[in-house]
PyMOL commands that place a pseudoatom at each C-alpha (Angstrom):
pseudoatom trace, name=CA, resn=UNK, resi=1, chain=A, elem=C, hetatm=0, pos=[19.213, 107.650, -77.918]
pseudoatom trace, name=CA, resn=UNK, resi=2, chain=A, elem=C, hetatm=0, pos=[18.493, 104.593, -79.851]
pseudoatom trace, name=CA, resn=UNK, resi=3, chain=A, elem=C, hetatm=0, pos=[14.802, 104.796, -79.544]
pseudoatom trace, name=CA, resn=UNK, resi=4, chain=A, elem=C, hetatm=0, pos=[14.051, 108.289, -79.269]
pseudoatom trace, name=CA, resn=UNK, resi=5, chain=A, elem=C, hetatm=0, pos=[11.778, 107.925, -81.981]
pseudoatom trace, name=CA, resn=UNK, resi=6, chain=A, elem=C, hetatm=0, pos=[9.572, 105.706, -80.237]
pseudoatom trace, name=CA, resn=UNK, resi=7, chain=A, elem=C, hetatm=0, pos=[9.301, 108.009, -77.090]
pseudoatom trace, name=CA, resn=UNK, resi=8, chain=A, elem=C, hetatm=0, pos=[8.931, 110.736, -79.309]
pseudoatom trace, name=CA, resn=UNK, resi=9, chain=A, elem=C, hetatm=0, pos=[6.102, 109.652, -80.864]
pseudoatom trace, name=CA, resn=UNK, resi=10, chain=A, elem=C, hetatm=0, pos=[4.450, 108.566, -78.034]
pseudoatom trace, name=CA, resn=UNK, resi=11, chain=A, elem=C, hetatm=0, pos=[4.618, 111.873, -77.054]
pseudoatom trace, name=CA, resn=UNK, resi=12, chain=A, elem=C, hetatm=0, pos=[3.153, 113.684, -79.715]
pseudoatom trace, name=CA, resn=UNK, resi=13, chain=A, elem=C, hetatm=0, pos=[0.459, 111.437, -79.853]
pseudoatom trace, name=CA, resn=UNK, resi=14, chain=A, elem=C, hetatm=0, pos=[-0.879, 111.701, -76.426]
pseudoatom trace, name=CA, resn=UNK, resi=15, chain=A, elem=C, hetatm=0, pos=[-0.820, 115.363, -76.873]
pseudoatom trace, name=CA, resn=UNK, resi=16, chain=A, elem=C, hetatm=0, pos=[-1.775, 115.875, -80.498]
pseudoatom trace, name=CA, resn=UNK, resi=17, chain=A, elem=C, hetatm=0, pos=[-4.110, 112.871, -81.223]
pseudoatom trace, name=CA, resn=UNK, resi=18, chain=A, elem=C, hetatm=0, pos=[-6.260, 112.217, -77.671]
pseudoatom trace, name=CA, resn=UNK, resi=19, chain=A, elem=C, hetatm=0, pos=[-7.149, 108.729, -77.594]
pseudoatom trace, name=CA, resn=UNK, resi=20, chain=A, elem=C, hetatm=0, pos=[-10.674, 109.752, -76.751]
pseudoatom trace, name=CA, resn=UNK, resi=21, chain=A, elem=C, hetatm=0, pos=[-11.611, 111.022, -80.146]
pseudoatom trace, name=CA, resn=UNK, resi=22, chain=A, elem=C, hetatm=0, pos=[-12.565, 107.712, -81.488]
pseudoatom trace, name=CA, resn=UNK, resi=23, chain=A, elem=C, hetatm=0, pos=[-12.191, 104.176, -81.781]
pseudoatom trace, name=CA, resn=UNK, resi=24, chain=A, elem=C, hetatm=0, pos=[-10.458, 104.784, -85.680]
pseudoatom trace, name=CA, resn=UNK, resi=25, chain=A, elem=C, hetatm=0, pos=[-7.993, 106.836, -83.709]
pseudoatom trace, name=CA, resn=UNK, resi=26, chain=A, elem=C, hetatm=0, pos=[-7.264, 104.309, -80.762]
pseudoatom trace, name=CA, resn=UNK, resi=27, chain=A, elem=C, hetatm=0, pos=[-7.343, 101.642, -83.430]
pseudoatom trace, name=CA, resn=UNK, resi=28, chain=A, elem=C, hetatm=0, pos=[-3.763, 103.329, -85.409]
pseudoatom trace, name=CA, resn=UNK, resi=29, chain=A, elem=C, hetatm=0, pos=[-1.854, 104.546, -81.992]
pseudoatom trace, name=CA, resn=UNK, resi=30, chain=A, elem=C, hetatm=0, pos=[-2.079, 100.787, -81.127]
pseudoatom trace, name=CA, resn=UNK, resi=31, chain=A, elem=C, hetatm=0, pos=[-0.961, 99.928, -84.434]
pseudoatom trace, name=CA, resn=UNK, resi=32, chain=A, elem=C, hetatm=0, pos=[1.863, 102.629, -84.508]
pseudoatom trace, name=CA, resn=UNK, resi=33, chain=A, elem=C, hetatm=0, pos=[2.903, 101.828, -81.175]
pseudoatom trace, name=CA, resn=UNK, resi=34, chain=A, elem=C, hetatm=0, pos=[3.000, 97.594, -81.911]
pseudoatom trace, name=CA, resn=UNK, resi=35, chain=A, elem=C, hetatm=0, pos=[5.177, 98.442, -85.397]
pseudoatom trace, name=CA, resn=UNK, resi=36, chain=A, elem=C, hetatm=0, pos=[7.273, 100.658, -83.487]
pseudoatom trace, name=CA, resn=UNK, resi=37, chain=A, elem=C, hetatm=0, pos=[8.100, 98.338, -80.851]
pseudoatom trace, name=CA, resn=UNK, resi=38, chain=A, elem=C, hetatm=0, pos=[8.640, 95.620, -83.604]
pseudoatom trace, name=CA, resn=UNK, resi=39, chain=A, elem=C, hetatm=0, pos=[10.974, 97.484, -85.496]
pseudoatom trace, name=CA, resn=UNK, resi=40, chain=A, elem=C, hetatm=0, pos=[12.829, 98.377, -82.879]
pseudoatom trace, name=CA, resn=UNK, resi=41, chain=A, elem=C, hetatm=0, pos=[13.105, 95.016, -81.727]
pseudoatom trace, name=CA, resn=UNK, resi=42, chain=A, elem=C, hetatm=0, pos=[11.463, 96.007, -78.095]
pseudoatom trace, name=CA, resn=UNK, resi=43, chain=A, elem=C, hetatm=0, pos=[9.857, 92.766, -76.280]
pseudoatom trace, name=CA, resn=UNK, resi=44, chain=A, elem=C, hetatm=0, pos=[7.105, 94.860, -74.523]
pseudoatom trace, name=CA, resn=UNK, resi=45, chain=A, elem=C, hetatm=0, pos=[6.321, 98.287, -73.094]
pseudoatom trace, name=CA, resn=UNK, resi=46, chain=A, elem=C, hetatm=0, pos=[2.973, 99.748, -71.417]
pseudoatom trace, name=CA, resn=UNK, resi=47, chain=A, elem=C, hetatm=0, pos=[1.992, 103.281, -71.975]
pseudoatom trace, name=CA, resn=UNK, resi=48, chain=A, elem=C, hetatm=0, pos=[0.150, 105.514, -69.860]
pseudoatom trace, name=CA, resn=UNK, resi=49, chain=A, elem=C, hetatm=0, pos=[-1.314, 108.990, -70.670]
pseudoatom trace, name=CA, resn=UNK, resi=50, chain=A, elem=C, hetatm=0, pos=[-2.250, 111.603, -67.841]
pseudoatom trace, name=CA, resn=UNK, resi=51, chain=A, elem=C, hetatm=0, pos=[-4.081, 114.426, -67.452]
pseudoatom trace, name=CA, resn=UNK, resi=52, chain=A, elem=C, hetatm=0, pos=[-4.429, 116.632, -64.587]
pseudoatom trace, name=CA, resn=UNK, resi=53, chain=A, elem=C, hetatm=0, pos=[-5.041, 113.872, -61.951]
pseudoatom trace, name=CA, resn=UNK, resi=54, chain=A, elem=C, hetatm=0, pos=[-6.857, 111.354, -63.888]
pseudoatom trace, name=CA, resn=UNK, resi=55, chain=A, elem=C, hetatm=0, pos=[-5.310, 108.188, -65.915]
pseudoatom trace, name=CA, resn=UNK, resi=56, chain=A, elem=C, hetatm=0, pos=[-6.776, 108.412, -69.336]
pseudoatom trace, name=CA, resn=UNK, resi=57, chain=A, elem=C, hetatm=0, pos=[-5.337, 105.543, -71.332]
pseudoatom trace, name=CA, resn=UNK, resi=58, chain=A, elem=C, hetatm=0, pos=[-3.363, 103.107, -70.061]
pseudoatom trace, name=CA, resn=UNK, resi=59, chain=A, elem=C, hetatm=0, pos=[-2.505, 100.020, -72.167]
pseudoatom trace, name=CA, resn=UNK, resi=60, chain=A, elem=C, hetatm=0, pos=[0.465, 97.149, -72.708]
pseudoatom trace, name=CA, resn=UNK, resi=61, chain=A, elem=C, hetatm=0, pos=[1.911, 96.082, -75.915]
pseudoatom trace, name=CA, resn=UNK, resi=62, chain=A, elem=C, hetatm=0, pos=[4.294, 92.921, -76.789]
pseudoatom trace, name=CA, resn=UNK, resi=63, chain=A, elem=C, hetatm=0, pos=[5.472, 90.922, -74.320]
pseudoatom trace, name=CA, resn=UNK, resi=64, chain=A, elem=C, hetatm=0, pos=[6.840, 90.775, -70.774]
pseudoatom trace, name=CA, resn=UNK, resi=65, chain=A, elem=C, hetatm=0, pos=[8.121, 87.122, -71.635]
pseudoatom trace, name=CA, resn=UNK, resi=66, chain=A, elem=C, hetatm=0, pos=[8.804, 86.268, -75.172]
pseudoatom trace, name=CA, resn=UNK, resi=67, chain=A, elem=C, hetatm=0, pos=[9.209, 82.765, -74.400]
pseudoatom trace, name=CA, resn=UNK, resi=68, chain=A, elem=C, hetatm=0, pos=[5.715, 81.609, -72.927]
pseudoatom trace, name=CA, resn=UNK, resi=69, chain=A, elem=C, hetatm=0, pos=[4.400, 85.244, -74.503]
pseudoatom trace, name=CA, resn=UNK, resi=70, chain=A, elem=C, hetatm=0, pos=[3.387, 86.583, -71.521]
pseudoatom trace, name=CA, resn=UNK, resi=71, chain=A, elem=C, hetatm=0, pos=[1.690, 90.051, -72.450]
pseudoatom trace, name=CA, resn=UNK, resi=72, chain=A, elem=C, hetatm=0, pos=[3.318, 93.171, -71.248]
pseudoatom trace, name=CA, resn=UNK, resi=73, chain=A, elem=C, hetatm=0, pos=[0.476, 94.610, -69.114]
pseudoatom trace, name=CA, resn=UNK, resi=74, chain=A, elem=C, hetatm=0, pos=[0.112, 98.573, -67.274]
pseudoatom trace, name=CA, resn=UNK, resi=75, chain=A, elem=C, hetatm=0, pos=[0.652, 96.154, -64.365]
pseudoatom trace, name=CA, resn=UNK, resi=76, chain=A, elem=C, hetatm=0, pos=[3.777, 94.329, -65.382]
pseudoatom trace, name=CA, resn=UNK, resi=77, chain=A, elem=C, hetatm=0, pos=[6.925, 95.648, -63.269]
pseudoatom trace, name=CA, resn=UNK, resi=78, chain=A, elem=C, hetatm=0, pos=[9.601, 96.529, -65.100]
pseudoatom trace, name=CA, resn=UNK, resi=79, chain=A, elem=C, hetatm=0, pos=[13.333, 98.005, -63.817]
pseudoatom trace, name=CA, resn=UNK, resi=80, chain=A, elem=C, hetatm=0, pos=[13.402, 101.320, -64.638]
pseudoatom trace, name=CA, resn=UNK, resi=81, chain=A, elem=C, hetatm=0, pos=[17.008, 101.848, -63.719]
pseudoatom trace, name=CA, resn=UNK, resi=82, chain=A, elem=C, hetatm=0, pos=[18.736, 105.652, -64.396]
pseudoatom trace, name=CA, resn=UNK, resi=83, chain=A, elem=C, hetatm=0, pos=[15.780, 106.707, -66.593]
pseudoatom trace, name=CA, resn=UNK, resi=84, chain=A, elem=C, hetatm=0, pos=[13.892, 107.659, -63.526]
pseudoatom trace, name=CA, resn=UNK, resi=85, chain=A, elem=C, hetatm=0, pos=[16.508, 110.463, -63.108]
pseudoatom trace, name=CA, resn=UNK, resi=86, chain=A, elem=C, hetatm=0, pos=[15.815, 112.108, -65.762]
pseudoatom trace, name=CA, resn=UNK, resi=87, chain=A, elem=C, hetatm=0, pos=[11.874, 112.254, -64.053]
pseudoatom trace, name=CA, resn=UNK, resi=88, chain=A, elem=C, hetatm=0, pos=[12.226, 112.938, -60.885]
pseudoatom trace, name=CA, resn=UNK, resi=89, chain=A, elem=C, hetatm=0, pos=[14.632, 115.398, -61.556]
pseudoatom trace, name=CA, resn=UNK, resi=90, chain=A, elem=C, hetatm=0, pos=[12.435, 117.455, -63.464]
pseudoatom trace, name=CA, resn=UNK, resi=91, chain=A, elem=C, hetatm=0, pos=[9.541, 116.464, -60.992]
pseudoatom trace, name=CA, resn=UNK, resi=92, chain=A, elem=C, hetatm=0, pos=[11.383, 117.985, -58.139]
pseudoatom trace, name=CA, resn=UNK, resi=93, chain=A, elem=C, hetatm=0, pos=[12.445, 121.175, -59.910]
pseudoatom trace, name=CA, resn=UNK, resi=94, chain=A, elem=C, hetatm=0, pos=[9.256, 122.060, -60.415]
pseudoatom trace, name=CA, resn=UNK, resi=95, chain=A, elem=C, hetatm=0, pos=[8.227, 121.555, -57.263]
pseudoatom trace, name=CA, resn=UNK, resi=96, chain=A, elem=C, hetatm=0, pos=[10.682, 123.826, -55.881]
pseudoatom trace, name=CA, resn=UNK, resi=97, chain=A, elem=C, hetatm=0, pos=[10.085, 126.250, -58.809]
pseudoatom trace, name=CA, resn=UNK, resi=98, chain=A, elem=C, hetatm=0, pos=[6.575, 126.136, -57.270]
pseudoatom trace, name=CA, resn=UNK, resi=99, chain=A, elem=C, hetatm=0, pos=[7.619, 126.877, -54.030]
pseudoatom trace, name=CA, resn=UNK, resi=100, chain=A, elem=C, hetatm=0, pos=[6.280, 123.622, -52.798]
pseudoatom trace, name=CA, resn=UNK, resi=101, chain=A, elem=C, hetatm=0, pos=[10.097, 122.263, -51.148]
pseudoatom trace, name=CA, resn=UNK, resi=102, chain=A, elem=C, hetatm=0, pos=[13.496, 123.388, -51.385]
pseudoatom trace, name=CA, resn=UNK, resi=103, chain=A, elem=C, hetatm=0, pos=[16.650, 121.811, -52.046]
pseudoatom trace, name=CA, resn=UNK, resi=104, chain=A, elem=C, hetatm=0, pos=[18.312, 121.997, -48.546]
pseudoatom trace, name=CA, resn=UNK, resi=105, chain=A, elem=C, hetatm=0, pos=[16.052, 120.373, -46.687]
pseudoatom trace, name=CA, resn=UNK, resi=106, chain=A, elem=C, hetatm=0, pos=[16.605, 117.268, -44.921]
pseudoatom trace, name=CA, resn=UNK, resi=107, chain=A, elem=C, hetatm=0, pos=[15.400, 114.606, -47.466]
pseudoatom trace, name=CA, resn=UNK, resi=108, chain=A, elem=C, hetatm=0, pos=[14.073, 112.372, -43.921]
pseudoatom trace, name=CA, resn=UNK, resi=109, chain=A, elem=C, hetatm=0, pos=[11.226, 115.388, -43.691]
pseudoatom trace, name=CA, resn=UNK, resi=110, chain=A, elem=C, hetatm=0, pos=[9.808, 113.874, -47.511]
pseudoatom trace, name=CA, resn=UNK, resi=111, chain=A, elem=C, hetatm=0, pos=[10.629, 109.756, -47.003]
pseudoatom trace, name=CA, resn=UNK, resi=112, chain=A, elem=C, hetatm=0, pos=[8.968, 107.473, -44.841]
pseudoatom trace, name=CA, resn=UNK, resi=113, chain=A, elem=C, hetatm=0, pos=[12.215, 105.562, -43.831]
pseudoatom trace, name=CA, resn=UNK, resi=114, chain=A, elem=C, hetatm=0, pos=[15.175, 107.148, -42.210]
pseudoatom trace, name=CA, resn=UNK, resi=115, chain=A, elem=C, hetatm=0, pos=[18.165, 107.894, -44.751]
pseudoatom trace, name=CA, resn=UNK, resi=116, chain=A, elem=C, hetatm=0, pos=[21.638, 108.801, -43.276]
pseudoatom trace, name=CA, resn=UNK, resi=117, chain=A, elem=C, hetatm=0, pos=[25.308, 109.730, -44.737]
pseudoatom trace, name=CA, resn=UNK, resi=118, chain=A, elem=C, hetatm=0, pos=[27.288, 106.352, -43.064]
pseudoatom trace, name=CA, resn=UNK, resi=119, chain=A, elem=C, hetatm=0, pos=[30.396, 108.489, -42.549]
pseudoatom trace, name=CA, resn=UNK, resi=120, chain=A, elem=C, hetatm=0, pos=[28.716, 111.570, -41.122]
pseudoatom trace, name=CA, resn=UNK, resi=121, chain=A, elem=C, hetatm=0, pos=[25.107, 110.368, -39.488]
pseudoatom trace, name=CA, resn=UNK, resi=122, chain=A, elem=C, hetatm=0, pos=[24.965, 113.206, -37.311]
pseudoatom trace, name=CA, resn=UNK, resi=123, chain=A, elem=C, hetatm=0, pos=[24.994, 115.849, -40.855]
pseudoatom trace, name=CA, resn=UNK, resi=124, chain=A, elem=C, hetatm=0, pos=[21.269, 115.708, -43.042]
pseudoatom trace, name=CA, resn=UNK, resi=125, chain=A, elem=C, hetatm=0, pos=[21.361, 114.669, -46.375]
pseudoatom trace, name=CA, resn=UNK, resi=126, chain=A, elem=C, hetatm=0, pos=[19.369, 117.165, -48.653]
pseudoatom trace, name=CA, resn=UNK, resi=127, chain=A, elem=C, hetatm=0, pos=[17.300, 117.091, -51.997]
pseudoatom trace, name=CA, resn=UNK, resi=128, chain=A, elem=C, hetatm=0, pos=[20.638, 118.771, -53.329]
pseudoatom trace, name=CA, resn=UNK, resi=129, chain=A, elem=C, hetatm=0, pos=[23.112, 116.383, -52.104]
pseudoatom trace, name=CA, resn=UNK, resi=130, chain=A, elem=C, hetatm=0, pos=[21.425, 113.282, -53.571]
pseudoatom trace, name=CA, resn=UNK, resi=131, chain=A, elem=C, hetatm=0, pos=[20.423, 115.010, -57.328]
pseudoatom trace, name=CA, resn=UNK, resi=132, chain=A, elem=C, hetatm=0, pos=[24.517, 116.167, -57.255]
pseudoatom trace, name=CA, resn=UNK, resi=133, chain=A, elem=C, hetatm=0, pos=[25.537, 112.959, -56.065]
pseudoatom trace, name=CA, resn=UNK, resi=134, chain=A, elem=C, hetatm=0, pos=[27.294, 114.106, -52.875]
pseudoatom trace, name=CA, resn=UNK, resi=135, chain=A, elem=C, hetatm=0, pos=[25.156, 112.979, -49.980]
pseudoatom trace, name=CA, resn=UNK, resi=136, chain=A, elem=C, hetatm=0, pos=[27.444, 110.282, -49.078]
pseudoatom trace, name=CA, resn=UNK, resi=137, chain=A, elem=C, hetatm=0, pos=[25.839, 107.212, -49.455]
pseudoatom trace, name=CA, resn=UNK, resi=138, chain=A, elem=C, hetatm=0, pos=[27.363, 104.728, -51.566]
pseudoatom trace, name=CA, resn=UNK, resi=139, chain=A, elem=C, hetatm=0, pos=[25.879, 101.952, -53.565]
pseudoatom trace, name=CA, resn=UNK, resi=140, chain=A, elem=C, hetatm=0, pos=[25.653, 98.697, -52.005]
pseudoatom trace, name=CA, resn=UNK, resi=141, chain=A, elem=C, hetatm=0, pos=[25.191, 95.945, -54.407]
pseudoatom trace, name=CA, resn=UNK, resi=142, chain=A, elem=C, hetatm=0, pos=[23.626, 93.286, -52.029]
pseudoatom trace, name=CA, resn=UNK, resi=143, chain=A, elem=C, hetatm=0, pos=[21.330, 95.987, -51.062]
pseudoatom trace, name=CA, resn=UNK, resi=144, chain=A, elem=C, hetatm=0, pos=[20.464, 97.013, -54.866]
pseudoatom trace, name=CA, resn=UNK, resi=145, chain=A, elem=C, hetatm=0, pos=[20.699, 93.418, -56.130]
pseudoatom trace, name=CA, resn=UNK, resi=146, chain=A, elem=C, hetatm=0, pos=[17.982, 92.287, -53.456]
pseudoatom trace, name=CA, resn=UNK, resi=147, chain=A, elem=C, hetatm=0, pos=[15.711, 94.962, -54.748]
pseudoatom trace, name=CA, resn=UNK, resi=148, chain=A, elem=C, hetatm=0, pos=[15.682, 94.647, -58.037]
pseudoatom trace, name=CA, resn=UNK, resi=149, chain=A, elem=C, hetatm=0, pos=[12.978, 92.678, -60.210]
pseudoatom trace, name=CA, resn=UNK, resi=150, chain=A, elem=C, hetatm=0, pos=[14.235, 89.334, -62.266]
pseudoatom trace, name=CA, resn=UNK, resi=151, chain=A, elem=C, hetatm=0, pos=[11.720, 87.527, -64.028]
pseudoatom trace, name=CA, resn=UNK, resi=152, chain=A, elem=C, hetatm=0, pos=[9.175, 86.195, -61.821]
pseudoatom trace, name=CA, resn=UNK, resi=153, chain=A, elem=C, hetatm=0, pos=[10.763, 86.635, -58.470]
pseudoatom trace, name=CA, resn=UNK, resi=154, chain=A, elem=C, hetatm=0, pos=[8.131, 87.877, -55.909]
pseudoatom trace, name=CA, resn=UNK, resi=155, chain=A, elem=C, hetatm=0, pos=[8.507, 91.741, -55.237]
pseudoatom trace, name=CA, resn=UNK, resi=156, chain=A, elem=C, hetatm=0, pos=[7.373, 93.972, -52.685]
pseudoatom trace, name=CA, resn=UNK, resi=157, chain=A, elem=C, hetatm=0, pos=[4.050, 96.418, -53.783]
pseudoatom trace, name=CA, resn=UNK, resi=158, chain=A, elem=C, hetatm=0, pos=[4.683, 99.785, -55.220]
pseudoatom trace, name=CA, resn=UNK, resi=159, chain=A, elem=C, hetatm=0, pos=[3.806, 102.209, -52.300]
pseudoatom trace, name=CA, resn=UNK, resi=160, chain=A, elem=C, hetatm=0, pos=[2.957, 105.751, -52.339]
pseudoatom trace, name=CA, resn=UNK, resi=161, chain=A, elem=C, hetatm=0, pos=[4.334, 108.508, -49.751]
pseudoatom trace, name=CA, resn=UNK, resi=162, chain=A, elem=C, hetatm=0, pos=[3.474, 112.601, -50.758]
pseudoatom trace, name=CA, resn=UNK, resi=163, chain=A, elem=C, hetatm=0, pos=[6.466, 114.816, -50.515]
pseudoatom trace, name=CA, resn=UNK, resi=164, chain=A, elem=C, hetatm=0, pos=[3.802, 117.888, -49.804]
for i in range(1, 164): cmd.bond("trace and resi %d" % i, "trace and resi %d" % (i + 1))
show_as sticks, trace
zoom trace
């Protein structure tokens, strides 16, 4: 991974070094993270650091838009595209690790919108189908295309639905 020592050391800071400790400390993980993005070459990023249920630090650094240097902001949406993987996939394994859902349930009990195989609609698509990549559904690019953030095209809010 190209910037894996970036994300790395994002990491260890917001577990070794908490931002609460003092100013002094705040003061050099905004300095390490604004060199790091720089020598990267990385227009902009935000950074978040959580803690049980509570946001402790949340901050942007660089730029959203280089040209009119637009700041990147916690706010500023961003496509995430397969990286989110990665996160939910761990995210749902401990869940059911936890006991809290299992795999072969139909995924319409979790969403708040109805999801169906085309081919099959009268068979459930489960947790298991969708992180093996054998539920059925197949991308649609009109669909994806019209969902996906460019610039400053207006999107639709972020919403929230529990899986619990």
């Amino acid at each position: 991974m190209k910037h894996a020592h970036l994300i790395l050391g994002i990491i260890y800071l917001s577990f070794m070094a908490p931002l609460q400790s003092s100013d002094g400390e705040l003061e050099k993980f905004n300095t390490y993270i604004n060199q790091s993005i720089s020598d990267a070459n990385i227009a902009g990023m935000a950074v978040a650091i959580v803690s049980g249920d509570s946001i402790i630090f949340t901050q942007g650094y660089g730029y959203s838009d280089i040209q009119t240097k637009e700041p990147f902001t916690p706010n500023t949406v961003i496509n995430i595209a397969s990286i989110s993987k990665t996160f939910v996939g761990v995210a749902l394994m401990n869940l059911v690790e936890n006991g809290l859902i299992s795999l072969d349930k139909d995924v319409n009990t979790f969403l708040p919108f109805k999801v169906q195989n085309p081919h099959l609609p009268e068979s459930i698509i489960t947790l298991r189908h969708l992180m093996s990549h054998s539920s059925g559904i197949q991308d649609n690019q009109k669909v994806y295309l019209s969902s996906y953030y460019y610039g400053r095209r207006i999107h639709p809010p972020l919403i929230t639905c529990s899986v619990l």
